[in-house]
N, C-alpha and C positions, 0 to 999 in steps of 0.2 A: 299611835300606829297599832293597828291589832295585830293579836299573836306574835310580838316580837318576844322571841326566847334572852332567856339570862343566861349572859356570861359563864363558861365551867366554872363550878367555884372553886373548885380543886385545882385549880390555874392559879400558883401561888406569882404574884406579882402580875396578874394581868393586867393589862390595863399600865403598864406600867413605861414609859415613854424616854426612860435615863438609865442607864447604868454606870456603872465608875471601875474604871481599868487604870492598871498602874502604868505608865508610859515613861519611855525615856525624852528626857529634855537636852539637847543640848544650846549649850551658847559658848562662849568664847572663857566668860566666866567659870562656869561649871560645865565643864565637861562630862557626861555619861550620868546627868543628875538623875535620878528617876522620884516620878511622883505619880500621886492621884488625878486622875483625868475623869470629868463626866462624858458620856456619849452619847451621842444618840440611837435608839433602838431602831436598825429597821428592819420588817420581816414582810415574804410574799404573803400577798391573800388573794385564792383566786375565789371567781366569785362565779358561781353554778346557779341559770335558771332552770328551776322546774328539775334540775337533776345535770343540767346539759352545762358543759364550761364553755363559759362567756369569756371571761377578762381575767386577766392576774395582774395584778399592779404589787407595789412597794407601799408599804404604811408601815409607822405607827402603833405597834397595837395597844388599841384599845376599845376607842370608839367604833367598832368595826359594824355594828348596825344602821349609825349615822353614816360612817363611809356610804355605805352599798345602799342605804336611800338616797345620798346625793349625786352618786353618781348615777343611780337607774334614771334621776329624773335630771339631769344633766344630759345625759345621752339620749334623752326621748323615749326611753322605753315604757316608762310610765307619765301620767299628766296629774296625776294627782292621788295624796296619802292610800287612800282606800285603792288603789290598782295592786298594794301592796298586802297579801295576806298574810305571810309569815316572811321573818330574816331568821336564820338558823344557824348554827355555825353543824358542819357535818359530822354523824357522829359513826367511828369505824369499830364496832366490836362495843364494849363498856366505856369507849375512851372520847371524847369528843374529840377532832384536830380542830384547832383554834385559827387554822392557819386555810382552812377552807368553808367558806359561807355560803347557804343556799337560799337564793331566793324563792317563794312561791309566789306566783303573782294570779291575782284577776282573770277567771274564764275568759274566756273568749279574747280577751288583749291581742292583737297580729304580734308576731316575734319575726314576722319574713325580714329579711334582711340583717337583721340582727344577728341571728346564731346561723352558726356555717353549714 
């Protein structure tokens, strides 16, 4: 895919799909046990054509460049890699948000219907 931008690298644990939280258990046995729990990580990512907010879904982060290519061409917006110029994660001041993706797509592509 061209122009597909790198991950902030300053994003310590990007990419990262588990955490581990201490939890309480109970059972009849042990009552008020507590332990280590893995989780699952999940955070918004909404995803901006051309500048304009499309979608916000729930993920995962990580793969957030694969996300927003399967979903562009899941939903029809695009037919094929090259409708795709850049995937961008948005950047506000010095700081990237990780948590907002910009798509650039292909001149002339129709978006009617698509964005409101």
């Amino acid at each position: 895919m061209e122009g597909r931008s790198a991950l902030n690298p300053s994003l310590t644990g990007a990419g990262q799909a588990v955490t581990s939280r201490s939890a309480g258990k109970y059972s009849q046995d042990a009552p008020g046990c507590w332990a280590e729990d893995r989780l699952a990580i999940e955070e918004p990512l909404e995803i901006r054509l051309g500048g304009k907010s499309w979608v916000v879904t729930l993920r995962s982060p990580g793969a957030d460049h694969d996300l927003v290519a399967g979903l562009l061409w899941t939903e029809g917006v695009v037919t094929t890699p090259s409708d795709i110029l850049e995937l961008a994660h948005c950047e506000q001041g010095e700081q990237v948000t990780s948590n907002i993706m910009n798509a650039f797509l292909k001149p002339g592509l129709s978006l009617e219907g698509i964005l409101g």
